[in-house]
C-alpha positions as CSV (number, residue, x, y, z in Angstrom):
1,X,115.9,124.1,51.9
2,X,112.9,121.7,50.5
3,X,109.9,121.0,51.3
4,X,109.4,120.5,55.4
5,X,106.6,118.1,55.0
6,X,109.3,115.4,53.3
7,X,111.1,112.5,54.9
8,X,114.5,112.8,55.7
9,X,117.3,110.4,55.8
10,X,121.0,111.3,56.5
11,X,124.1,109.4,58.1
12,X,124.5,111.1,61.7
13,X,128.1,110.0,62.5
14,X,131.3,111.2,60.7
15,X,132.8,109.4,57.6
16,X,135.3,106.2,57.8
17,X,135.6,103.5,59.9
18,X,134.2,103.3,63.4
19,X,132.7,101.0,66.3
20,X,129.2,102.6,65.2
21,X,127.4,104.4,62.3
22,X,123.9,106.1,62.9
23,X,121.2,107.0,60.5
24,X,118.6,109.3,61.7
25,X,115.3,109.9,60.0
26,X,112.6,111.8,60.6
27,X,109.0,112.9,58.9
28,X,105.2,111.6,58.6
29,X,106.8,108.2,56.4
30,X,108.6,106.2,59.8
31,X,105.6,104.8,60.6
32,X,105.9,102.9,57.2
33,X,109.4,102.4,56.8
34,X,109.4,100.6,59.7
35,X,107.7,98.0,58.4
36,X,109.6,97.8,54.9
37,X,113.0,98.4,57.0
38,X,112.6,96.1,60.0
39,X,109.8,94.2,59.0
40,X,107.8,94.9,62.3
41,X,106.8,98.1,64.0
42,X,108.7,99.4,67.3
43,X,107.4,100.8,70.8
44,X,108.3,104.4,71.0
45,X,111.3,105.3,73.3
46,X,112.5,101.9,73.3
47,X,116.1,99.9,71.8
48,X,115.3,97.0,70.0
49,X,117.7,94.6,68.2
50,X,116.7,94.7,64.8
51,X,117.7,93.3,60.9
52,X,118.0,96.5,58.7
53,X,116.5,94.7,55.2
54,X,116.9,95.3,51.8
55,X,114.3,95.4,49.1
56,X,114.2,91.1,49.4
57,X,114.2,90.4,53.2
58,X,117.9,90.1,53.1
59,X,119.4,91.8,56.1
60,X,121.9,95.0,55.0
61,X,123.1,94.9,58.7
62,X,121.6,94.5,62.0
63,X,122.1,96.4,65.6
64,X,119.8,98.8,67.6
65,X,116.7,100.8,66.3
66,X,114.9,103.2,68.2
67,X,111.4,105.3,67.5
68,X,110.6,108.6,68.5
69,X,107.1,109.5,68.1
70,X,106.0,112.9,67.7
71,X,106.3,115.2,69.1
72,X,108.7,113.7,72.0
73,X,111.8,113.6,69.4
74,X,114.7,115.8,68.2
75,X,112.7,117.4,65.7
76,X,109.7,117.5,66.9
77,X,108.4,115.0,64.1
78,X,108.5,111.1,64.0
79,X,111.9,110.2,64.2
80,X,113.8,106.6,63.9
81,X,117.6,106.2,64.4
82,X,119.1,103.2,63.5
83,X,122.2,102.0,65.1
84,X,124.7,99.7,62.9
85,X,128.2,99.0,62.1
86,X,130.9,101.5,61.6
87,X,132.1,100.3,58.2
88,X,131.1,103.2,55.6
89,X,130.0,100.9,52.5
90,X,127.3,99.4,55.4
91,X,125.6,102.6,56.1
92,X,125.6,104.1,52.3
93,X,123.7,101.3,51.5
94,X,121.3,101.5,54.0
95,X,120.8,105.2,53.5
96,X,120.7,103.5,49.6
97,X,117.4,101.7,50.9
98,X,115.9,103.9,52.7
99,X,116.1,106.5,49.6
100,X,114.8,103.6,47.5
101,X,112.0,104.1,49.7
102,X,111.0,107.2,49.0
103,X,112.6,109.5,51.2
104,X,115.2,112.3,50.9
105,X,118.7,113.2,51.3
106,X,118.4,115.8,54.5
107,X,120.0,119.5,53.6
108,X,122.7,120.3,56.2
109,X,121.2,121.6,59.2
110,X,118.1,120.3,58.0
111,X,117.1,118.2,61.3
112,X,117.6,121.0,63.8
113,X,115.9,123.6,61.6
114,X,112.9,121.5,61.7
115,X,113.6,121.6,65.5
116,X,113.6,124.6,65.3
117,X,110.8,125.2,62.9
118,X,108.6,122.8,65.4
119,X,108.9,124.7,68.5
120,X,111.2,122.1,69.8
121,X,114.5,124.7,70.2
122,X,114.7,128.7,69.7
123,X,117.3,129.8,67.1
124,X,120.0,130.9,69.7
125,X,119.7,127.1,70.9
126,X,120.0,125.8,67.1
127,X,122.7,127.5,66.5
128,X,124.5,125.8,69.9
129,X,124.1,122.5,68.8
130,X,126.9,123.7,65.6
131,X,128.9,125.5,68.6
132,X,129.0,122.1,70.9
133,X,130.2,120.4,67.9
134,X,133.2,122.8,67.0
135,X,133.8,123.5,70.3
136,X,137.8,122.9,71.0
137,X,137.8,124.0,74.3
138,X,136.4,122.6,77.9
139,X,135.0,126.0,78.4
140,X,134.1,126.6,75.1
141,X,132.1,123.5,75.4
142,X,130.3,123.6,78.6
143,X,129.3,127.3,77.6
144,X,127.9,125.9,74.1
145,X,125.9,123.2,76.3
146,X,124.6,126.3,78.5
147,X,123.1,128.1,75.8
148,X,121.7,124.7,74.1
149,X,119.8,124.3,77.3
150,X,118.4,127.8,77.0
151,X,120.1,130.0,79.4
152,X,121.1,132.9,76.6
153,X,117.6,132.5,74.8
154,X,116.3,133.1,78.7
155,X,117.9,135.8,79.5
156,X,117.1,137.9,76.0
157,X,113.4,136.8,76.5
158,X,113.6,138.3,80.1
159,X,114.6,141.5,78.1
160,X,112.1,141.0,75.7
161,X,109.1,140.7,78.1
162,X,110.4,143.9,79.7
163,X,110.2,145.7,76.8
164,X,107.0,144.2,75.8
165,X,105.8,145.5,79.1
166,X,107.5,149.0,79.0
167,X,105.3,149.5,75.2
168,X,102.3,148.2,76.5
169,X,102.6,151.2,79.0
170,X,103.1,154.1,76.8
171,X,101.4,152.8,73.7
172,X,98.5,152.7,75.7
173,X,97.6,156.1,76.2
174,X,98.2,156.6,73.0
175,X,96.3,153.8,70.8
176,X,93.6,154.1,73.4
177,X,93.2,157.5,74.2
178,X,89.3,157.2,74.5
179,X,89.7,154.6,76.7
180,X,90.3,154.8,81.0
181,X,93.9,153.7,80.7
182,X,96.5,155.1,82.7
183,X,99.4,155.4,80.2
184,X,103.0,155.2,82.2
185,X,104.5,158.8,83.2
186,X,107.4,159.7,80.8
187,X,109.5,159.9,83.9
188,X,108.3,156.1,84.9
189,X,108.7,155.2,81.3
190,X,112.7,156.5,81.5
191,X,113.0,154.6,84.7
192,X,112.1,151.3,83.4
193,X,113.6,151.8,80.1
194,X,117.2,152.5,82.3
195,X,117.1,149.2,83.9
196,X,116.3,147.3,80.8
197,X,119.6,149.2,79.2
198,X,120.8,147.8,82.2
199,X,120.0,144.5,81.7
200,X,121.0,144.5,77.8
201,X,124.7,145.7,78.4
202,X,124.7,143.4,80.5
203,X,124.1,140.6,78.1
204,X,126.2,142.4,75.5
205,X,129.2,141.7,78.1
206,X,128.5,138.2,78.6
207,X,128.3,138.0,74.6
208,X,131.1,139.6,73.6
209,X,133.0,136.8,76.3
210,X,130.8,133.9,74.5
211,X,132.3,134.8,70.8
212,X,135.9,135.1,72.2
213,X,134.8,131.7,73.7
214,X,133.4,130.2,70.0
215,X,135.6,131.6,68.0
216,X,139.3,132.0,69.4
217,X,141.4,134.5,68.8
218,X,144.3,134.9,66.0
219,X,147.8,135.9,67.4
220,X,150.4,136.4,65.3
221,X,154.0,136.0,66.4
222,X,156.5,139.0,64.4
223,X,160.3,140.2,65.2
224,X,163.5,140.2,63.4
225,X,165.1,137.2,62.8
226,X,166.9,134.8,65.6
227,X,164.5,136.8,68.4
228,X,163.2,133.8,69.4
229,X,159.3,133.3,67.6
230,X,159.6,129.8,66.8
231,X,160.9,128.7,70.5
232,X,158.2,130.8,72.1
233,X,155.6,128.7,69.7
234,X,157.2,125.5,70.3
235,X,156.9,126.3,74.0
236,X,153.3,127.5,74.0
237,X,151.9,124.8,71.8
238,X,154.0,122.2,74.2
239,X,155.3,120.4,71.6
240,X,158.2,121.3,68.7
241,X,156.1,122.2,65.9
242,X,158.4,125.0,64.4
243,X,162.6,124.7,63.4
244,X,164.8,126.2,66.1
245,X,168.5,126.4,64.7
246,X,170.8,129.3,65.3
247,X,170.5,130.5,62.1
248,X,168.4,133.6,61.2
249,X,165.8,133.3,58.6
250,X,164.8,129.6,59.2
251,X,161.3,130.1,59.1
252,X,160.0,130.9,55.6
253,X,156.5,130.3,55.9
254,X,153.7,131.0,58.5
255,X,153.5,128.2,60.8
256,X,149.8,127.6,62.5
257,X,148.9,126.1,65.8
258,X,146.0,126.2,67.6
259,X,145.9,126.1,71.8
260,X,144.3,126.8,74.5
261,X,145.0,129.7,77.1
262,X,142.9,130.4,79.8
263,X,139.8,128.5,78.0
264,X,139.6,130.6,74.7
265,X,141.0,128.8,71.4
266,X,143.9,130.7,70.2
267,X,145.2,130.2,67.2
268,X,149.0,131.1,67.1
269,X,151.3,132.1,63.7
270,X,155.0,132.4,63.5
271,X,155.9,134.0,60.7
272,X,159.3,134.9,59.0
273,X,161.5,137.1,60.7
274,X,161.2,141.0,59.3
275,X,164.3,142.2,58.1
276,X,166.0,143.8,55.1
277,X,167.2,140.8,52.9
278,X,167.7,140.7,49.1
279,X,166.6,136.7,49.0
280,X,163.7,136.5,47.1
281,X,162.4,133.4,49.1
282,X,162.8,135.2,52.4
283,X,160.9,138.6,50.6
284,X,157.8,136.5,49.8
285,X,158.0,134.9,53.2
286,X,158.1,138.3,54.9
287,X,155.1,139.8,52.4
288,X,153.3,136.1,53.4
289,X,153.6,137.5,57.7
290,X,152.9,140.6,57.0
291,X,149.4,139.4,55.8
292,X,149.3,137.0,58.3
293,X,149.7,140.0,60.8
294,X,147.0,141.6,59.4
295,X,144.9,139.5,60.1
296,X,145.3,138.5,63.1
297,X,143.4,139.9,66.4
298,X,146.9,140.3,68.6
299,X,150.5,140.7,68.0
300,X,153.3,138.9,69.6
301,X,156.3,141.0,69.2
302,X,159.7,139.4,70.3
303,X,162.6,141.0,70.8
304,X,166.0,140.1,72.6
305,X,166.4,141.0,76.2
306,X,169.9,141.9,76.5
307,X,170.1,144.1,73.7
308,X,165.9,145.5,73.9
309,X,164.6,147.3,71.2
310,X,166.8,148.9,68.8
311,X,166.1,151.2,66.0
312,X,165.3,148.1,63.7
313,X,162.7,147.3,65.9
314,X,161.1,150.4,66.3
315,X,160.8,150.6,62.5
316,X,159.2,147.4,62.2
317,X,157.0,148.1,65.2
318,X,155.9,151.7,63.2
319,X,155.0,149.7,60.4
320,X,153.0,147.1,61.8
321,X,149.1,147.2,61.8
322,X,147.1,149.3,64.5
323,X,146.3,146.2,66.1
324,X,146.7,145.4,70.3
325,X,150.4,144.2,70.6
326,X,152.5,143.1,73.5
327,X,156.4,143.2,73.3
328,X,157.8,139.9,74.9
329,X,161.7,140.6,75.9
330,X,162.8,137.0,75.2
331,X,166.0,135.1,76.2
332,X,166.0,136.6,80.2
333,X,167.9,133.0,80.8
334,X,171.1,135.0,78.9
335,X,170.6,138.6,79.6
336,X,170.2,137.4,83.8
337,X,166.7,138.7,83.5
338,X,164.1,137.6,85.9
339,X,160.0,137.2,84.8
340,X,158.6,140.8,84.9
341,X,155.8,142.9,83.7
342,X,157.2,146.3,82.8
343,X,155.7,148.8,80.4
344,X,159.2,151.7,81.2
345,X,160.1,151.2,76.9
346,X,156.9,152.9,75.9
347,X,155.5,149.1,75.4
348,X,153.4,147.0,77.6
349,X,156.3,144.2,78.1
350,X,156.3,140.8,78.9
351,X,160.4,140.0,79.9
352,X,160.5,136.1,79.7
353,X,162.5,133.2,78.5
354,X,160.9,131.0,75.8
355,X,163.5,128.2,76.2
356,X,163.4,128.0,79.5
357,X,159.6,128.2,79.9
358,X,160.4,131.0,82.7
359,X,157.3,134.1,82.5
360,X,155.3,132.1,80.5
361,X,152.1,132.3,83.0
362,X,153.1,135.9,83.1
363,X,152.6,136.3,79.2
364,X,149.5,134.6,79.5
365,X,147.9,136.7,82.4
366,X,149.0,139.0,80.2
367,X,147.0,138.0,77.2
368,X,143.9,137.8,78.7
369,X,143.9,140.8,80.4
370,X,144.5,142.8,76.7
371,X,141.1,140.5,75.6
372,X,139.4,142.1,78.7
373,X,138.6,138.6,79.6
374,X,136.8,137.1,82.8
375,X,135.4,133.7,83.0
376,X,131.4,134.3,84.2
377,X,131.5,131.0,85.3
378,X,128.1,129.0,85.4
379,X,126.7,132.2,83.8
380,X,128.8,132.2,80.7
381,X,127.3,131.1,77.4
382,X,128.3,131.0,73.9
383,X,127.7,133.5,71.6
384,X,128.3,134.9,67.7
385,X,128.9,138.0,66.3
386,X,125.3,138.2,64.9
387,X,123.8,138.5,68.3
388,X,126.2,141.2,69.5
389,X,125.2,143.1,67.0
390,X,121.6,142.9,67.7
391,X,122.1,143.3,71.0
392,X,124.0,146.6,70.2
393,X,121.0,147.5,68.3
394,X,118.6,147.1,71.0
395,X,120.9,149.3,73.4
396,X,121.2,151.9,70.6
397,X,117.2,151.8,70.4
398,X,116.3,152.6,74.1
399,X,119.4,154.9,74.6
400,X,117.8,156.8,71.8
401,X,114.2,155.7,73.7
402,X,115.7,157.7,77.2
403,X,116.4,160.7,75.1
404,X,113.1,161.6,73.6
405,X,110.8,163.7,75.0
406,X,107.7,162.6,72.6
407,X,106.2,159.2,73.8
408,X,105.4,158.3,70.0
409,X,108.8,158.5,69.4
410,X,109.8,156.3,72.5
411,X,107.4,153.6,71.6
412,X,108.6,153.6,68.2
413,X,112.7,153.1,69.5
414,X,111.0,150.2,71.8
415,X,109.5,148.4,69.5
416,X,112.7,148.4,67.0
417,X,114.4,147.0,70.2
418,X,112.2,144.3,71.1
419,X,113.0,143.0,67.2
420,X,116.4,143.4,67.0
421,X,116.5,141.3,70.1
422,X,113.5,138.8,69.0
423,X,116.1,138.3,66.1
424,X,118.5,136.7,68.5
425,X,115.7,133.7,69.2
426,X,114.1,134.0,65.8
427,X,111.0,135.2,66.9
428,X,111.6,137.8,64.5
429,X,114.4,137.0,61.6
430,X,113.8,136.9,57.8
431,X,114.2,133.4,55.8
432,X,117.8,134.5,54.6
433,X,119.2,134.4,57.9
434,X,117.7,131.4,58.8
435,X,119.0,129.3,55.1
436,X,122.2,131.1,56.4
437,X,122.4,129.8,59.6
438,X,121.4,126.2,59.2
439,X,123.7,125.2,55.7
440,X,126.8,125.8,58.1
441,X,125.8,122.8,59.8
442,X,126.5,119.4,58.7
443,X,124.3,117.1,56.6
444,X,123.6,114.7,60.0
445,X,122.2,117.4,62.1
């Protein structure tokens, strides 16, 4: 990142054509470009219709221009949006004039860092705006929209002003000895410290929903050939995205999708059917799923209803990855099968038809309930991996707090939790994390 005192400019829409391109700028300079851009200055929080100029009067475009004045704007700074045309030749050359003018290209991420760095959002909420953007999901959005509007950052701040309030009590007798304080009982100390543990797994729940929520989950679909993976794709993704012929072998190579079940992006690969085979296309096809599988959060295996698992598939199912599987008994319509859950084989099974559609809300009951997940509603939020981890860090701090018998040593576990979760806000998180964070967002923001 630059210097925070510059001038930003930076086109706020995506590229190509559309009904409206924005550029946003913001610093101590709007007052002045104002003049030299509109050629008159504009009454905070209000549209005007405006010429853009160029360096000789000329107008570059015209359309709606609105001032923010510090520090009742995005980034806490003076800020001035203007409004044009879609076309992208239009806006480059206005970002063009405005550069002429002394100011300079924003970093990605650079406008809601200075949010940030103003006081304007807490890191948790900065890092929402990215998630409402990539958000590919209705629940994935409204839970990115919750934590922009500060309901995560709130409910780690409650945590952190118990905390705060927990040290204060036994650091006191022990900075202040001298001094007629009455320093908290270890066995009142232990009491509060329980409910904030309390209160943190609690969070850590709702967290470990939020980056299911953010960022999907990988499911790979695997079985011999001819078992039926690329009709159960076709049928979850609702439309024929993979080859379905009779043959065995047709698919080659991994074939992505991404969907939605239950609210959480999923992102679904058939890969080759596993078999022995001496074709050197299918071999690299079959080393190509096997990676797939490996990296994927969930298998899919498929396997033929009428004749279940044979020894083939047990080999294959040996070999695959310690990863959480579910067997799907596919083609019920021909084996006179009806939808069931059964786990009799030794598997947790899903029996279902793929084209047929039959079982299919079965299977994704069932998919859920292996990802432990439960929509919290109004109280969900969105979360990342990061804050999890701090939050685990905090737990581990007071567990280790209750299980001291030295009050030095409790204070000291206390105040290593009240960081790792003033981390999560960035009341407490070193400038690497923050550069990080903020060049994964795009140039605009």
């Amino acid at each position: 990142m630059q210097q925070a005192s510059d001038t930003i400019a930076a086109i706020a829409t995506p590229p190509g054509r559309g009904g409206v391109g924005v550029i946003r700028i913001s610093g101590s300079a709007v007052p002045d470009l104002m003049q030299a851009l509109l050629g008159k200055y504009l009454s905070p929080r209000k549209a005007s219709l405006c010429k853009f100029l160029d360096e000789s009067g000329e107008a570059i475009d015209y359309g709606i221009a609105l001032y923010f004045r510090a520090p009742h704007s995005y980034t806490g700074e003076d800020v001035l949006e203007l409004q044009g045309h879609g076309g992208m030749m239009v806006q480059r050359l206005l970002l063009e004039r405005c550069l002429a003018l002394g100011v300079r290209m924003a970093d990605p991420g650079e406008f809601t860092r200075r949010a940030y760095l103003n006081d304007m959002i807490d890191l948790a909420q900065a890092e929402s705006v990215a998630d409402l953007i990539d958000a590919s999901t209705r629940s994935a959005a409204r839970s990115a929209v919750r934590s922009l509007q500060g309901d995560f950052s709130r409910r780690i701040q409650e945590a952190v002003s118990s905390l705060v309030e927990l040290r204060m009590l036994v650091e006191a007798g022990l900075d202040f000895p001298e001094e007629d304080i009455e320093p908290a009982s270890l066995d009142e100390a232990r009491k509060r410290a329980t409910s904030i543990l309390k209160d943190i797994l609690s969070i850590i729940e709702a967290a470990r929903q939020g980056v299911i929520l953010r960022a999907g989950i990988q499911i790979a679909i695997a079985g011999k050939p001819n078992a039926g993976k690329s009709s159960l794709l076709n049928l979850l993704s609702g439309d024929e995205v993979a080859i379905v012929t009779e043959i065995p072998g047709t698919t080659r190579d991994a074939i992505r999708q991404s969907i939605e079940i239950g609210g959480i992006p999923a992102h679904i690969v058939d890969t080759a059917g596993l078999r022995e085979s001496e074709d050197p296309v299918e071999k690299i096809g079959m080393e190509r799923a096997r990676k797939v599988i490996g990296q994927s959060d969930l298998i899919l295996y498929i396997a033929d209803a009428a004749s279940g698992l044979d020894e083939e598939d047990d080999r294959i199912l040996a070999g695959l990855p310690d990863l959480p599987r579910l067997v799907v008994m596919n083609k019920i319509d021909l084996a006179g099968f009806d939808p069931v859950v059964d786990d009799r084989s030794g598997h947790h099974t899903v029996f279902m038809s793929a084209k047929q559609g039959r079982g299919l809300d079965l299977l994704k009951e069932e998919l859920l309930a292996m990802l432990s997940w439960h929509s919290l509603g109004e109280d969900q939020f969105i979360a990342r991996e990061r804050h999890v981890n701090a939050l685990q860090k905090a737990s581990q701090s007071v567990s280790r707090a209750l299980d001291t018998e030295a009050p030095e040593f409790m204070a000291e576990e206390l105040r290593e939790a009240q960081l790792a979760l003033s981390s999560i806000t960035g009341e407490f998180t070193p400038d690497d994390l923050l550069g990080e964070i903020f060049s994964r967002f795009c140039i605009g923001k």
